[in-house]
C-alpha positions in Angstrom: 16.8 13.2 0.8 15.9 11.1 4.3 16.5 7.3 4.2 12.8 6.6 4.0 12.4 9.1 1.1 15.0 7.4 -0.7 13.0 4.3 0.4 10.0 5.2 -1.0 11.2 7.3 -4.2 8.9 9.8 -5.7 5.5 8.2 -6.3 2.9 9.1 -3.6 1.1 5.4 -4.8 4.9 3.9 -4.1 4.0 5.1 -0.4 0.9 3.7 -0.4 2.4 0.4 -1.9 4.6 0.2 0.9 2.2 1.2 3.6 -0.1 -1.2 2.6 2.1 -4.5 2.1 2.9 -3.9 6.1 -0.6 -3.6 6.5 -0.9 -7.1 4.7 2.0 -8.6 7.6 -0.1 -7.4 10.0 -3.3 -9.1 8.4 -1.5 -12.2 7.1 -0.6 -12.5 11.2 -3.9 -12.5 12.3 -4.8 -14.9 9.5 -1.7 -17.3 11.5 -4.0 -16.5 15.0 -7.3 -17.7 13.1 -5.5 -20.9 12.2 -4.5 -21.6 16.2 -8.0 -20.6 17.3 -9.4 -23.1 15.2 -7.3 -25.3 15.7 -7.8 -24.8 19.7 -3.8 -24.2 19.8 -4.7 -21.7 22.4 -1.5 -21.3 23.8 -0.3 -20.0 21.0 -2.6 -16.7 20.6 -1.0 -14.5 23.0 2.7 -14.5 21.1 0.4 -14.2 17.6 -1.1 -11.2 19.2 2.2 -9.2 20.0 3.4 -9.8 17.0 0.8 -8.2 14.9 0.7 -5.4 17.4 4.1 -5.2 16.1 3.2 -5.2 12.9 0.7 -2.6 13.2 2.9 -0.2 15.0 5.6 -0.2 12.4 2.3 0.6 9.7 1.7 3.0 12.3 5.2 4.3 12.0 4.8 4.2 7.7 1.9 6.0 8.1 3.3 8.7 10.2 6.6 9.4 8.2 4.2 9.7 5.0 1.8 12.3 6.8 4.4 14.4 8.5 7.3 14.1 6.0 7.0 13.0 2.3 3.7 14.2 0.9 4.6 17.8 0.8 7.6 16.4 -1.0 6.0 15.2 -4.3 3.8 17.0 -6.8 0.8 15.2 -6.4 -1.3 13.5 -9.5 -4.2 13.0 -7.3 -5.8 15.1 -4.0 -3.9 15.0 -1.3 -6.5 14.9 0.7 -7.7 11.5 -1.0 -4.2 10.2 -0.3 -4.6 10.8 3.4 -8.2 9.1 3.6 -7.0 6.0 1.5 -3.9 5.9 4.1 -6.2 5.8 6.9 -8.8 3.7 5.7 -5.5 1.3 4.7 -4.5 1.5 8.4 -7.6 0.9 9.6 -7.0 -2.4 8.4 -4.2 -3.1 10.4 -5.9 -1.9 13.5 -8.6 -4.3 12.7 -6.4 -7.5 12.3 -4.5 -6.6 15.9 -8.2 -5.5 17.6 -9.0 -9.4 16.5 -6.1 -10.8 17.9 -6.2 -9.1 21.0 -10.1 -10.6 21.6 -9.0 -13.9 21.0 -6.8 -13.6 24.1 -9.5 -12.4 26.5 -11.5 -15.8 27.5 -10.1 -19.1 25.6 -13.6 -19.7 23.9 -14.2 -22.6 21.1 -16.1 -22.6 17.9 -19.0 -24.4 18.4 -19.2 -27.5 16.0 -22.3 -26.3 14.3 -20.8 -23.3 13.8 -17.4 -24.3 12.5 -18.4 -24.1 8.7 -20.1 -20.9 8.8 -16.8 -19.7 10.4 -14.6 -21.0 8.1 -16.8 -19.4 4.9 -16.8 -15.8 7.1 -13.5 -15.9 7.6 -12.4 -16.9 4.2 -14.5 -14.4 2.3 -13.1 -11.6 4.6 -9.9 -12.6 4.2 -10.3 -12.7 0.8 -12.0 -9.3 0.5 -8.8 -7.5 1.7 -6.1 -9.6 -0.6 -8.0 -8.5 -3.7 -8.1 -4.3 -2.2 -4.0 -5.2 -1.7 -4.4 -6.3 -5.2 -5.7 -3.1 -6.5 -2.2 -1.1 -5.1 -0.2 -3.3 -7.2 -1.8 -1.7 -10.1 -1.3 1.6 -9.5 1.7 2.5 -11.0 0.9 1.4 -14.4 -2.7 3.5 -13.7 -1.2 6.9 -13.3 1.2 5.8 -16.3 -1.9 5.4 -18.5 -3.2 8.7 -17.3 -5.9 6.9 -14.9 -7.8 5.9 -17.9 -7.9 2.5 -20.7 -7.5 -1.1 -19.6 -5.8 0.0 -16.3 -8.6 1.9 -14.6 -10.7 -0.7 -16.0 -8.6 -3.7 -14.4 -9.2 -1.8 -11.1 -12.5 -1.3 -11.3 -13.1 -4.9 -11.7 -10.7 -6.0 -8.8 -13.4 -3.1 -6.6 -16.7 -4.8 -8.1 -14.7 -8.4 -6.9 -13.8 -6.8 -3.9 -18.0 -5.6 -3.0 -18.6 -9.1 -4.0 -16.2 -10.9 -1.7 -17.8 -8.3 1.4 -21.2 -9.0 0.6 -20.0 -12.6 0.8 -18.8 -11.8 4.5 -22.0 -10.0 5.5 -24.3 -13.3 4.5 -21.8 -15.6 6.3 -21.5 -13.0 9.7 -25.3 -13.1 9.7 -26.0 -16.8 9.7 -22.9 -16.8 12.0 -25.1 -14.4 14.4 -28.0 -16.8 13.8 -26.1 -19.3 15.1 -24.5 -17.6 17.9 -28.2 -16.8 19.4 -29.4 -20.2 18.8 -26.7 -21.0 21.1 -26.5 -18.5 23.4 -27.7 -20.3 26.5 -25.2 -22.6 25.8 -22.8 -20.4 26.7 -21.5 -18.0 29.4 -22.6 -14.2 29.1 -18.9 -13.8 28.6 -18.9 -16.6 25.8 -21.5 -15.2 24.3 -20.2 -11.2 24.3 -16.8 -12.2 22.8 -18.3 -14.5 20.0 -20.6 -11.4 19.4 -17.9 -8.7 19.6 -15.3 -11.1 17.6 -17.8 -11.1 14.8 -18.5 -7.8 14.5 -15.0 -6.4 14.9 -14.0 -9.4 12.0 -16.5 -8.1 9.8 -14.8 -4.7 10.0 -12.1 -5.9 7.8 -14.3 -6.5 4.7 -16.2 -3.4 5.3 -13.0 -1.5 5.3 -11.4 -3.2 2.4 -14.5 -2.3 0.0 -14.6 1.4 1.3 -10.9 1.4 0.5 -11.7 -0.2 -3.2 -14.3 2.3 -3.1 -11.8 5.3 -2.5 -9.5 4.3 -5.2 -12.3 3.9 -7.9 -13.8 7.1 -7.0 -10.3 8.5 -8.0 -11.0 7.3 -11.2 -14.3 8.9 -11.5 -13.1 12.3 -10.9 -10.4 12.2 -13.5 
């Protein structure tokens, strides 16, 4: 058995587990950037940036060995083919958390005072959105041990209707945080104005991800 497999064990969901607590580095990283930004510690954003590119690549590198190598390995108590679109949609997270990080570096922008609470809510709801998805994964061990069924399916289902909250949360905050950003616009630069608009709608892909990822698990549940 490879290092990695020995790593992992024999649980597809132990894969997952791991795949997605590198996902959460990566995330938890950007999280660090948001705190410079805000705090106009500009200086620091390029080093935050390479390091959750770093992070991502080694989810990238997770994610690869569990495609190419371990899932033909184990007898599998769900689809495989759900497996690979909860992998990717787990990735996609990580993307998403260095695609941030790499905006904030373009143009050193600031959040406008009027804007800085509606910021903070966004980001905080988002945030939030994809720690209570991570949450689900710690639970899903002791859901295939009660057969995907009883208090366990119904734990999960409640951290996925928590989850839809949290994003629906994100989308009112991103579109008074749009409001804003037109009320403002000819206060700032075109290229002000473009990287506020694509920073908030690359941000927002994080909760939108993390509830189709909630989604994916608790349709799991529905088919067994």
């Amino acid at each position: 058995m490879s290092t990695i497999a020995r790593l992992f064990g024999r649980s597809p969901f132990n894969l997952l587990q791991r795949h997605m607590d590198q996902v959460g580095k990566a995330v938890q990283k950007m999280n660090e950037a948001l705190d410079a930004f805000e705090a106009g510690k500009h200086d620091l954003l390029e080093q935050f940036s390479e390091e959750t590119s770093a992070l991502e690549h080694e989810a990238d590198q997770i994610r690869d060995d569990i495609r190419n190598h371990l899932l033909r390995r184990f007898f599998m108590p769900v689809n495989r083919g759900q497996v690979l679109r909860i992998l990717s949609q787990q990735d996609s997270l990580a993307d998403i958390a260095e695609d941030v990080c790499v905006l904030l570096t373009m143009k050193q922008i600031s959040i406008p005072e009027e804007l800085k609470e509606v910021f903070g809510r966004f980001r905080q709801h988002t945030v939030k959105a994809v720690g209570l998805a991570g949450s689900i994964f710690d639970e899903l061990d002791e859901l295939a041990e009660s057969g995907f069924g009883g208090a366990e399916a119904e734990k999960i289902r409640k951290l996925a209707r928590d989850v839809a909250y949290a994003e629906h949360q994100a989308d009112v905050d991103a579109h008074e945080l749009v409001r804003g950003i037109y009320a403002r616009d000819k206060q700032m630069s075109p290229g002000e104005f473009h990287l506020w608009m694509r920073l908030t709608h690359t941000f927002s892909g994080l909760s939108n991800t993390a509830e189709n990822l909630a989604d994916s698990i608790t349709m799991i549940l529905d088919m067994k």
